[in-house]
KEKE-3310 file (N, C-alpha, C; in steps of 0.2 Angstrom, whole numbers, plus 5000, padded with zeros to 4 digits):
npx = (5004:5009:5018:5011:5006:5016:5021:5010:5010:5022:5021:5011:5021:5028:5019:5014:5027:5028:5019:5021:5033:5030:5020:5029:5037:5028:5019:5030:5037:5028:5027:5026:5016:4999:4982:4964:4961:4969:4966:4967:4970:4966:4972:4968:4966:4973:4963:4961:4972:4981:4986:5002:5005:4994:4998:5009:5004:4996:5004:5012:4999:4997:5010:5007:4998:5003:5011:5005:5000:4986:4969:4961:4961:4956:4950:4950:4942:4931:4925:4931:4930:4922:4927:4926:4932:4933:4943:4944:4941:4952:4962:4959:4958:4974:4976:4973:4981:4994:4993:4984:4971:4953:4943:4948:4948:4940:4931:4929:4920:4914:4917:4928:4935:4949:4938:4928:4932:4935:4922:4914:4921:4920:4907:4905:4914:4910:4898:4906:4908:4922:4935:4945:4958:4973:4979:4984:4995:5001:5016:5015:5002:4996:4994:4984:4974:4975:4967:4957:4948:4950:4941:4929:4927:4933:4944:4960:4978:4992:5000:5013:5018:5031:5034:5033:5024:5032:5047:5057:5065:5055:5045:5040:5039:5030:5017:5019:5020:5005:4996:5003:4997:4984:4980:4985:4976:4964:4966:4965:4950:4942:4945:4939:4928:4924)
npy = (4994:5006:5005:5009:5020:5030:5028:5035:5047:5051:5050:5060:5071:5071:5075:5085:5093:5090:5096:5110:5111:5109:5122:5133:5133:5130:5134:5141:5137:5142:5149:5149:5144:5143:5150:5153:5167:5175:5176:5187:5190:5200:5210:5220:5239:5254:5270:5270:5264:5249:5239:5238:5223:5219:5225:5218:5207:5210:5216:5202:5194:5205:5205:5191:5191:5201:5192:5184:5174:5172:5177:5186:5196:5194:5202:5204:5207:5217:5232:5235:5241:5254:5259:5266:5262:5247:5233:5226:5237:5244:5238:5234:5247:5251:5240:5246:5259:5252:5249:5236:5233:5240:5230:5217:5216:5211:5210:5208:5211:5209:5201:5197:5188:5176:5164:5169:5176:5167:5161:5168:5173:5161:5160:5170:5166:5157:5162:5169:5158:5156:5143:5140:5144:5154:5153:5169:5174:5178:5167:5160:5159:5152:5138:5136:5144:5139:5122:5128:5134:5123:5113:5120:5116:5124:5122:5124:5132:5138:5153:5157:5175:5183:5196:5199:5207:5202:5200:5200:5191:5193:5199:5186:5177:5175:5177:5165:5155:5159:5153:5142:5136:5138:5128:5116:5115:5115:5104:5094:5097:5092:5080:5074:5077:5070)
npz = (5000:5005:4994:4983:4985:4985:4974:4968:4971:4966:4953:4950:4954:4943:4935:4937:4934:4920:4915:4919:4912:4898:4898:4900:4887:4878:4861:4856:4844:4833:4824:4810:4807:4797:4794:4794:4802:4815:4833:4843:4860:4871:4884:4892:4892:4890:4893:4878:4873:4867:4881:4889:4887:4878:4867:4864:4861:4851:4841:4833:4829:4819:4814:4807:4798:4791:4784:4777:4784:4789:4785:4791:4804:4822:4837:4853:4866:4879:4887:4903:4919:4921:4907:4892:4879:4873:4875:4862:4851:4856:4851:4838:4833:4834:4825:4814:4811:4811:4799:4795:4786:4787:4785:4786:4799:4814:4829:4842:4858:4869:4879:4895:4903:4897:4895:4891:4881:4870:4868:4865:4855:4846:4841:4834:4824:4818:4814:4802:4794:4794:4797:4803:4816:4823:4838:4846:4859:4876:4879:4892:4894:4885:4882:4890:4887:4874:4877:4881:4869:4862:4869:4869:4855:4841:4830:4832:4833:4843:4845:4850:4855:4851:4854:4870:4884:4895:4901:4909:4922:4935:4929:4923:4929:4942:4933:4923:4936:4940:4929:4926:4938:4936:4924:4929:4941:4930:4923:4935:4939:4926:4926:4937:4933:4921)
capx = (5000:5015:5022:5007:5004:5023:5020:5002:5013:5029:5016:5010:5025:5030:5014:5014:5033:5029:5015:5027:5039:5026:5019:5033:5039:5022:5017:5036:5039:5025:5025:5023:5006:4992:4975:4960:4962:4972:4963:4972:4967:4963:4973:4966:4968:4972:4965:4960:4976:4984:4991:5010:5003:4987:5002:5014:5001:4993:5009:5011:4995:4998:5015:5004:4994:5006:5014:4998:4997:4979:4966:4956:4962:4949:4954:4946:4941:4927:4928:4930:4930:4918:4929:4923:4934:4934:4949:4943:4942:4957:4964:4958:4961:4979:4979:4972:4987:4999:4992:4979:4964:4947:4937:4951:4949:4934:4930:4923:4920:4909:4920:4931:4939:4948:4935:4923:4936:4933:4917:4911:4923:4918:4902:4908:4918:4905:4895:4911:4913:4930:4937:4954:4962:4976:4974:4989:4995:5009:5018:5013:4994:4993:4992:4977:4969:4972:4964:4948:4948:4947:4934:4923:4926:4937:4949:4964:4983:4992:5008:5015:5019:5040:5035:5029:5029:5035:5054:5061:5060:5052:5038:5039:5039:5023:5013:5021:5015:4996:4995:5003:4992:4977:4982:4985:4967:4960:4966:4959:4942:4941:4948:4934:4920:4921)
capy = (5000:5012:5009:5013:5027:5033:5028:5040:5055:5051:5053:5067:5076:5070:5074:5094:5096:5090:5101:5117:5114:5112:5130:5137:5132:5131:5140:5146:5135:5139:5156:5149:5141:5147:5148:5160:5169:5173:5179:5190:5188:5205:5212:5227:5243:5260:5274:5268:5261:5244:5238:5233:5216:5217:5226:5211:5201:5211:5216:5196:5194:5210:5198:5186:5195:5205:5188:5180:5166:5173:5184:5191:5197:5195:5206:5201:5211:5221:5235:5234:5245:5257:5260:5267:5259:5242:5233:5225:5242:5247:5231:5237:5256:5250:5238:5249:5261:5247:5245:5233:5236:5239:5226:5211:5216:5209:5213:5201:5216:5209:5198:5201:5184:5173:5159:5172:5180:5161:5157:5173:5172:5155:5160:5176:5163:5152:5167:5172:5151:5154:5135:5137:5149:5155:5160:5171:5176:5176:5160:5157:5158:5150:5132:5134:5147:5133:5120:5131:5134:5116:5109:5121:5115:5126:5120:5131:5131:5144:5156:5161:5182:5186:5204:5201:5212:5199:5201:5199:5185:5198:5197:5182:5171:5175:5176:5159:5151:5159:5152:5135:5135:5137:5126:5110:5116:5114:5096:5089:5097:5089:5072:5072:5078:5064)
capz = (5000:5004:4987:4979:4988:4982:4965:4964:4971:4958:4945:4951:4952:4937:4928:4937:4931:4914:4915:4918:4907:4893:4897:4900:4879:4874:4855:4853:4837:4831:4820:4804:4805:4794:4795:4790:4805:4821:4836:4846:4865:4874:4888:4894:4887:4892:4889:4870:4869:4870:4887:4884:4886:4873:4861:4863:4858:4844:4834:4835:4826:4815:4808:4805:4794:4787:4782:4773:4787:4792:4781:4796:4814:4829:4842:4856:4875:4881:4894:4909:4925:4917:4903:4886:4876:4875:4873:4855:4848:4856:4847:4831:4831:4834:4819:4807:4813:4810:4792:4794:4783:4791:4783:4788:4807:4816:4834:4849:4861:4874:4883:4900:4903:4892:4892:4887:4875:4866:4867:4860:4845:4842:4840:4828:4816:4815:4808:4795:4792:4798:4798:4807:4821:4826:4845:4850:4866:4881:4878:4897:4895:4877:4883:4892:4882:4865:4879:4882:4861:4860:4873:4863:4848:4839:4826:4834:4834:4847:4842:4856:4854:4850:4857:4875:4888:4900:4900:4914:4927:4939:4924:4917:4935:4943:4928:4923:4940:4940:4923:4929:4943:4932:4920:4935:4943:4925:4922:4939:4936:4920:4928:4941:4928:4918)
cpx = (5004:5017:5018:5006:5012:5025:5015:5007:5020:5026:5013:5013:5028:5025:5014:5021:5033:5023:5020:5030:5037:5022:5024:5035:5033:5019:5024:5040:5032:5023:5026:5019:5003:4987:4971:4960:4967:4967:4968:4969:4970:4969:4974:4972:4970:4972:4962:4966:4980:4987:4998:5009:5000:4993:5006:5009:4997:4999:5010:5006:4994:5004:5012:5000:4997:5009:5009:4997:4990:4976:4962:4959:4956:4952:4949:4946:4935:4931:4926:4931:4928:4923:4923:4925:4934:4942:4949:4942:4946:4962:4965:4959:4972:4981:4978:4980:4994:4997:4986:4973:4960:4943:4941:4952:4941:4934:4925:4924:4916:4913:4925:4936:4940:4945:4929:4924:4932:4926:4912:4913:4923:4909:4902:4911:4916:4899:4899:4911:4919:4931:4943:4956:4969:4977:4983:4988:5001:5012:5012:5002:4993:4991:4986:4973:4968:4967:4957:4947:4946:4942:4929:4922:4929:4946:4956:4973:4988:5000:5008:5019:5027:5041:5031:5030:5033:5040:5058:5058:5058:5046:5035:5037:5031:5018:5014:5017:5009:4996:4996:4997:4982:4975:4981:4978:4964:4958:4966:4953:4939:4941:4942:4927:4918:4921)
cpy = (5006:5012:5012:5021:5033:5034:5034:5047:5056:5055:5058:5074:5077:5072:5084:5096:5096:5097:5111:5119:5114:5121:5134:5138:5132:5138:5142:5142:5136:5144:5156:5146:5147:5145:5154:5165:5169:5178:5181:5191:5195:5204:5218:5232:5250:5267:5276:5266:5254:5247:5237:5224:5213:5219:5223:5208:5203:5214:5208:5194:5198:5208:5194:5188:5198:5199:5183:5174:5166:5178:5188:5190:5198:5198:5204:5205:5216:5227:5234:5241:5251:5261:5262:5264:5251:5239:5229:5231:5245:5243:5234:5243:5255:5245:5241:5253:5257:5247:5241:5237:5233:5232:5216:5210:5216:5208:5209:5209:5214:5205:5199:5197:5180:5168:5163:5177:5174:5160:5163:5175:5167:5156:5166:5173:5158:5156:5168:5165:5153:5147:5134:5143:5149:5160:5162:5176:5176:5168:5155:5154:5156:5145:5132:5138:5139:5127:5121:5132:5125:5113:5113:5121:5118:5121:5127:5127:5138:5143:5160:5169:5182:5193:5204:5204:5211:5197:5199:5193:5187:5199:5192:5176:5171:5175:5167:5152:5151:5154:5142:5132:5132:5131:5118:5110:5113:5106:5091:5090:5094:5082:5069:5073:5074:5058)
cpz = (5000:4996:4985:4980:4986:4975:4962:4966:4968:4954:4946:4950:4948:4931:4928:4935:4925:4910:4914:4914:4899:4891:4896:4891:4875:4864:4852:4844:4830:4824:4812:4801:4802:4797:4792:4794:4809:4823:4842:4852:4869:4880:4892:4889:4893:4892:4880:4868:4872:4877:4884:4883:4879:4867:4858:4858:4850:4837:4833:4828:4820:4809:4805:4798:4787:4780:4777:4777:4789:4786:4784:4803:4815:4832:4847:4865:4876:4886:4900:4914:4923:4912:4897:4881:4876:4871:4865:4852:4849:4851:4840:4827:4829:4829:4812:4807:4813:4801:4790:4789:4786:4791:4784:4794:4811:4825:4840:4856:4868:4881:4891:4904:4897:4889:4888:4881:4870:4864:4863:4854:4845:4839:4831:4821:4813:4812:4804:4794:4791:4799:4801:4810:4822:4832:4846:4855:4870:4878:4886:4897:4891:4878:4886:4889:4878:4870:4880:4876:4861:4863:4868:4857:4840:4835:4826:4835:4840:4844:4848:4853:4856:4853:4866:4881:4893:4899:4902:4919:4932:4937:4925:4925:4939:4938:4924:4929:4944:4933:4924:4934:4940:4930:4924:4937:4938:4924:4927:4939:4932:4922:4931:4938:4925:4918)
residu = (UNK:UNK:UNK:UNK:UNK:UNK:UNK:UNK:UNK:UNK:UNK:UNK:UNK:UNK:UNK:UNK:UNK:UNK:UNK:UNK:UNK:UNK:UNK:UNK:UNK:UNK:UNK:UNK:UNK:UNK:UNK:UNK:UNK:UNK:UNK:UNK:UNK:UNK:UNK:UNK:UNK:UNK:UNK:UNK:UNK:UNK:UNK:UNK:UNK:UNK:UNK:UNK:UNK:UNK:UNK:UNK:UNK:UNK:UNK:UNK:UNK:UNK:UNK:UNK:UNK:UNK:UNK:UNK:UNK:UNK:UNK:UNK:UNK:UNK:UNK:UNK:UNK:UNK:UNK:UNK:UNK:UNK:UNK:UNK:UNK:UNK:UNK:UNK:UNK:UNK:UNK:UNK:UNK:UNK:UNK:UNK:UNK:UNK:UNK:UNK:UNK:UNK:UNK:UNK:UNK:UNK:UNK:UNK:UNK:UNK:UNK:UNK:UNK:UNK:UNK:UNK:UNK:UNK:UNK:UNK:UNK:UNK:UNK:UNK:UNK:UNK:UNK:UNK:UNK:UNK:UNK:UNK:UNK:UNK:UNK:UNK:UNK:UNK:UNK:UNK:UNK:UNK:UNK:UNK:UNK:UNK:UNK:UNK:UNK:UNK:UNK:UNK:UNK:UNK:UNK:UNK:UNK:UNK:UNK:UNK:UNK:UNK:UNK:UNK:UNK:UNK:UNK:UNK:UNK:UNK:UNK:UNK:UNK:UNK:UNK:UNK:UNK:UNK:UNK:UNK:UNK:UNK:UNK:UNK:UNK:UNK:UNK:UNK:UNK:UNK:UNK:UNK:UNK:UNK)
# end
């Protein structure tokens, strides 16, 4: 009974380390996937203008573009804390200003977390028959984002962002171990659900 009981918390440790070091490298190979979109994943705004975060992630998405791997940006965030802006129109104002044209930049504005950044552009590109995603984001929080794209049904690959604001490991470390955290939580909820 001890082994086992030594063997179920090996696997464990072994399952949340492999866990980590998938997040942590997650998307970063990934920046020459196509598809008909990328959907660029909202993180606050300020102002009417990107956060440093939402702008890591929307130049990111704006390469993509540029590069013919995608033919429509989704910019994706509402407002929050009685803003007026929401951060998909700040998304947008910001790619027209890079270039973008208006009519290849589409707008999920309602949302304020990222399951709800997802689930209200899965509904949006299932209006455009849009057939294929590209979700970009932090490296850190792509893994679980592409995992909540997938349960609902999304035909999605994730690119992790080359400009992100997370820099330093003063950034990059706490953000990395909420993301982990999430990420662990998620796939015992799931475990116990079904």
């Amino acid at each position: 009974m001890k082994k086992t009981i030594q063997l179920i918390l090996l696997s464990i440790v072994i399952y949340i380390g492999y866990t980590g070091y998938s997040i942590w490298t997650y998307g970063e190979d990934n920046l020459d996937a196509q598809a008909d979109a990328a959907v660029v994943l909202g993180a606050a705004q300020w102002n009417g203008s990107p956060s440093p975060v939402f702008e890591g992630r929307l130049k990111q998405g704006i390469e993509l573009y540029k590069k013919e791997q995608v033919e429509y940006l989704i910019v994706t965030g509402g407002a929050g804390n009685g803003s007026r802006t929401s951060e998909g129109e700040a998304g947008k104002n910001y790619a027209v200003e890079q270039g973008v044209p208006e009519e290849a930049i589409i707008v999920e504005d309602k949302s304020l977390v990222t399951e709800e950044n997802l689930k209200n552009t899965q509904v949006i590109i299932q209006e455009q028959n849009i057939q294929s995603v590209l979700l970009v984001s932090d490296t850190y929080h792509l893994k679980r984002a592409v995992g909540l794209a997938e349960d609902i049904g999304m035909a999605v690959e994730g690119v992790a962002t080359r400009y992100s604001a997370y820099q330093s490991l003063e950034t990059k470390l706490p953000f990395f171990f909420e993301e982990w955290m999430y990420y662990v939580a998620d796939q015992f909820i799931q475990l116990f659900n079904d």
